[in-house]
C-alpha positions as CSV (number, residue, x, y, z in Angstrom):
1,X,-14.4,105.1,68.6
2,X,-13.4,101.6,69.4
3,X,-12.0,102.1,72.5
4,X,-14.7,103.6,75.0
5,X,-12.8,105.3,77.7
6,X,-11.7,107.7,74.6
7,X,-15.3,108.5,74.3
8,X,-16.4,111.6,75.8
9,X,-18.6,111.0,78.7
10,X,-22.2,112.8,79.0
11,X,-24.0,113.1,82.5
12,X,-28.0,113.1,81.5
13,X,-29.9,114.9,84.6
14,X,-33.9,114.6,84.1
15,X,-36.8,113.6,86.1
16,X,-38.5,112.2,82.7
17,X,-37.6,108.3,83.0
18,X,-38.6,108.1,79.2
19,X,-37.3,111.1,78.1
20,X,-33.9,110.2,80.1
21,X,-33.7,106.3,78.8
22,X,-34.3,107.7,75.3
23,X,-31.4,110.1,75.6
24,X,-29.1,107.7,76.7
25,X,-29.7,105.3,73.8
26,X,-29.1,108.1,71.3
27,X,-25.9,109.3,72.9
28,X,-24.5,106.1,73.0
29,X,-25.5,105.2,69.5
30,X,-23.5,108.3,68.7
31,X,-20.4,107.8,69.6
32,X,-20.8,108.8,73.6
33,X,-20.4,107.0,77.0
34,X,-23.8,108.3,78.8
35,X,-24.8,108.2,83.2
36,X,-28.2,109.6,84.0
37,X,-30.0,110.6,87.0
38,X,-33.1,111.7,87.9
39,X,-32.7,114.9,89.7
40,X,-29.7,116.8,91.4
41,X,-29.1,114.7,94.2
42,X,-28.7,111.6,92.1
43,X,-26.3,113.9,89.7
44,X,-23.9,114.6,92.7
45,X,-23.9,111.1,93.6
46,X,-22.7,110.3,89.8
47,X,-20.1,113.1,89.8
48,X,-18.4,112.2,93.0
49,X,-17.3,108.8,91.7
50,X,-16.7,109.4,87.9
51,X,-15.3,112.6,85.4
52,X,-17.8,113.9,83.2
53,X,-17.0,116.0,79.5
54,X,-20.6,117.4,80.1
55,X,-23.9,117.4,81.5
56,X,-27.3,117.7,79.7
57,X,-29.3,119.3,82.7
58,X,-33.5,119.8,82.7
59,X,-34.3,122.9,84.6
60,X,-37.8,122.0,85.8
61,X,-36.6,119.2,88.7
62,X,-38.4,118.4,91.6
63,X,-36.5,119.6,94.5
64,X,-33.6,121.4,93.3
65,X,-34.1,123.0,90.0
66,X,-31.4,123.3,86.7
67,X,-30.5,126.7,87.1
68,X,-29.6,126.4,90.8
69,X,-27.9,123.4,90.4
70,X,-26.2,124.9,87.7
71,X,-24.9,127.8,90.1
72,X,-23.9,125.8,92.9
73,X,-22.0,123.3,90.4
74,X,-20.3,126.9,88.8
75,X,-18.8,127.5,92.4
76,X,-16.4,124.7,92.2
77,X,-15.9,123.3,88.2
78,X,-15.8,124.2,84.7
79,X,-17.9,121.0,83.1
80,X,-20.1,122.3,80.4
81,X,-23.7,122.1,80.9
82,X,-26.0,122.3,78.5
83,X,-29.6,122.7,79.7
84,X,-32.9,121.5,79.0
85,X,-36.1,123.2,79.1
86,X,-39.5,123.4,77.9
87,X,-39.8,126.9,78.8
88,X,-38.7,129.0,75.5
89,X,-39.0,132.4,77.0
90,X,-35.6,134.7,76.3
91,X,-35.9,135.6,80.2
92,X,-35.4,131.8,81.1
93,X,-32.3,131.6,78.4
94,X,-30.9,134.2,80.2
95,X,-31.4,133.3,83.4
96,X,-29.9,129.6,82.6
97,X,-26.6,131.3,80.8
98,X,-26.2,133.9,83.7
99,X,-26.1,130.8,86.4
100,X,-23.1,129.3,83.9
101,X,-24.6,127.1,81.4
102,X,-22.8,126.7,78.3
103,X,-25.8,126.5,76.0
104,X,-29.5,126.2,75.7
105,X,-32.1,123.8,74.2
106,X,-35.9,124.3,74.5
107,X,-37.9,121.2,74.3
108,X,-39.5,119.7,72.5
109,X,-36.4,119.5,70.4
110,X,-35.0,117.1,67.5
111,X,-32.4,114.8,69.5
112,X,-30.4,115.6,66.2
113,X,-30.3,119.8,67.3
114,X,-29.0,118.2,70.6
115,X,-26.2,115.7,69.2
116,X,-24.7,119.2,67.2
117,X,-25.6,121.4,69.8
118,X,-23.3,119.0,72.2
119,X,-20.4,118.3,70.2
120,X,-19.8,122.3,69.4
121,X,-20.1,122.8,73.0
122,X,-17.5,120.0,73.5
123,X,-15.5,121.6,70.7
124,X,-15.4,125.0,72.4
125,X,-14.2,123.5,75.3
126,X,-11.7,121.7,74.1
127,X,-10.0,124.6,72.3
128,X,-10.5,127.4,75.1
129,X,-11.0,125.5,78.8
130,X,-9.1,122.4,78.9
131,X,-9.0,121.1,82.8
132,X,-5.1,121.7,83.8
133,X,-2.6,118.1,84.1
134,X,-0.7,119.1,87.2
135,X,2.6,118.2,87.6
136,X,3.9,117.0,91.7
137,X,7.4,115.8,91.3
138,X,7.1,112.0,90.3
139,X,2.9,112.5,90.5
140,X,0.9,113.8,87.5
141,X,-2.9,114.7,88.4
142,X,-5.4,115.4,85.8
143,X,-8.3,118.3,87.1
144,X,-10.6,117.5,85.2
145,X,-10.8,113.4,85.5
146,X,-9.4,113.6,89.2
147,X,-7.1,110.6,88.4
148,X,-3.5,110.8,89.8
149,X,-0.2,108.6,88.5
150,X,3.0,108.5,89.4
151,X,5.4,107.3,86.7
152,X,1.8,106.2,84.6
153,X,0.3,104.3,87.1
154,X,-2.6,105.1,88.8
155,X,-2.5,106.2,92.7
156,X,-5.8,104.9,94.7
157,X,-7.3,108.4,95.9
158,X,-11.2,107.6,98.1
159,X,-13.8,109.6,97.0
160,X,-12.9,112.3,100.0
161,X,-9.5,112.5,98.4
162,X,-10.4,112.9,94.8
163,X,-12.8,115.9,96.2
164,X,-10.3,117.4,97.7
165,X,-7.2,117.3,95.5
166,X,-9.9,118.4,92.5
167,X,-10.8,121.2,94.3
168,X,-7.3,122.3,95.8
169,X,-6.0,121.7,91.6
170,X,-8.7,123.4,90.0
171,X,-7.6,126.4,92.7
172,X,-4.0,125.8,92.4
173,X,-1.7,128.1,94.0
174,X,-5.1,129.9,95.6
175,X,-5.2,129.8,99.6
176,X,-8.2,128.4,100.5
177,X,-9.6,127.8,104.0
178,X,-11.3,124.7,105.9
179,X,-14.5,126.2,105.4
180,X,-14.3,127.0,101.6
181,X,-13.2,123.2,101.5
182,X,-16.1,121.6,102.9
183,X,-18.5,123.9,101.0
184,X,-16.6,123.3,97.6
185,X,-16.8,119.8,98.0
186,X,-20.0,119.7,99.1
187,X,-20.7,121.4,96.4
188,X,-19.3,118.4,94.1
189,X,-21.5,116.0,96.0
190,X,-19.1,115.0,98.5
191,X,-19.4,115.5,102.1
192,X,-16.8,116.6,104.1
193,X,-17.1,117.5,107.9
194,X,-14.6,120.4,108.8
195,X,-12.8,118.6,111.6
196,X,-11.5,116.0,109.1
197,X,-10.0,118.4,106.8
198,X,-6.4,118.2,108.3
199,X,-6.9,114.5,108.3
200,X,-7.7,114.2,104.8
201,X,-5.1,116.2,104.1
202,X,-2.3,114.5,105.6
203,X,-3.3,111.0,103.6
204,X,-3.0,113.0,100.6
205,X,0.6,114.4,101.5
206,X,1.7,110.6,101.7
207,X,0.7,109.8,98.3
208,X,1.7,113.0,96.5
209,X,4.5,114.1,98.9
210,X,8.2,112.9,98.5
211,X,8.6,114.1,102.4
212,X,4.8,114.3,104.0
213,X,6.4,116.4,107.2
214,X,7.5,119.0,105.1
215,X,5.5,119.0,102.4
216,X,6.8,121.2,99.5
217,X,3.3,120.8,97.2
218,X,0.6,120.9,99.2
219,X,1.2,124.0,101.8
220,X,0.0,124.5,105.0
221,X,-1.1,128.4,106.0
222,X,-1.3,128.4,109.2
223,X,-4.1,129.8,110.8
224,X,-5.9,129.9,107.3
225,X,-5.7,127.0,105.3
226,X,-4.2,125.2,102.8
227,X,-2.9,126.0,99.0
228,X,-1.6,123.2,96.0
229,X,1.5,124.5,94.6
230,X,2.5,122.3,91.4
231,X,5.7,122.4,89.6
């Protein structure tokens, strides 16, 4: 593809420097935009800031490992992962597709088996799991990318923002409360302390909301939180 940003873009998450550096040439000699970090912290940090199509994840991190990475990520998007491994065993394949992983590679593996293995995963995707393209009035925001327009031109949203309205889209028209907020963000890599929810909140109304005082898409419950409510 000649213009990049129509590339799909690949999170790599391993501890192996060489193993990660070798990945990321191969992607991108393939037809892929490729991040990397070394272990889940570094991954969160990547995924706050930038929209992934998928992440090739190793389970055997330092600190916190694949599959519970895997989980926690589960609670609060729908990015494929596809994990790495050099366990084999079927108990370990399981465990790894019960936490929400999309497939599963054992290494040591041909980076060819990975390159097919991560464009049918892709492919699946695309057909069945799409992230939705809400619609706000004059304001279009795409899930999955957390970018929002209005009339095609991009809207600044800060990194708190983006959390948010990700999380409050990818839930739309579900009431959730302050707490579920700051853990589902959290969650995404992005930290959030409860007592600034409202204020985050209200910043968003003035970019989205054609009135912020009585906001008519993203709804106040009182007493329990908040719910999006697109067109």
């Amino acid at each position: 593809m000649n213009d990049p940003t129509l590339q799909p873009h690949i999170l790599v998450v391993d501890d192996d420097t060489r193993l990660r550096d070798l990945l990321r040439q191969y992607l991108a000699k393939n037809g892929y935009r490729v991040t990397t970090a070394g272990n889940a912290a570094e991954a969160r940090e990547r995924m706050a800031s930038l929209a992934f199509d998928l992440v090739v994840l190793d389970v055997t991190m330092p600190g916190e490992d694949g599959i519970s990475f895997t989980r926690t990520l589960r609670g609060t998007m729908q990015t494929p992962i596809l994990l790495l491994t050099a366990r084999g065993e079927a108990d370990d394949r399981i465990a790894g597709l019960e936490a929400g992983a999309d497939d599963y590679l054992a290494k040591p593996f041909e980076p060819r088996e990975l390159l097919l293995r991560a464009a049918a995963v892709l492919r699946r995707v695309q057909k069945t799991d799409a992230a939705p393209v809400l619609q706000l009035g004059e304001h279009t925001f795409d899930v999955g990318r957390g970018e929002l327009t209005r009339g095609g031109e991009p809207v600044h949203l800060t990194t708190a923002e983006t959390a948010l309205l990700k999380l409050l889209g990818g839930n739309e028209r579900s009431l959730l409360s302050r707490t579920a907020i700051v853990q589902g963000v959290a969650a995404g890599g992005t930290s959030v302390a409860e007592r600034s929810v409202d204020v985050h909140i209200a910043r968003l109304r003035r970019k989205i909301e054609p009135d912020p005082r009585n906001p008519r898409y993203l709804k106040t419950v009182w007493g329990e939180g908040y719910v999006l409510w697109p067109d």
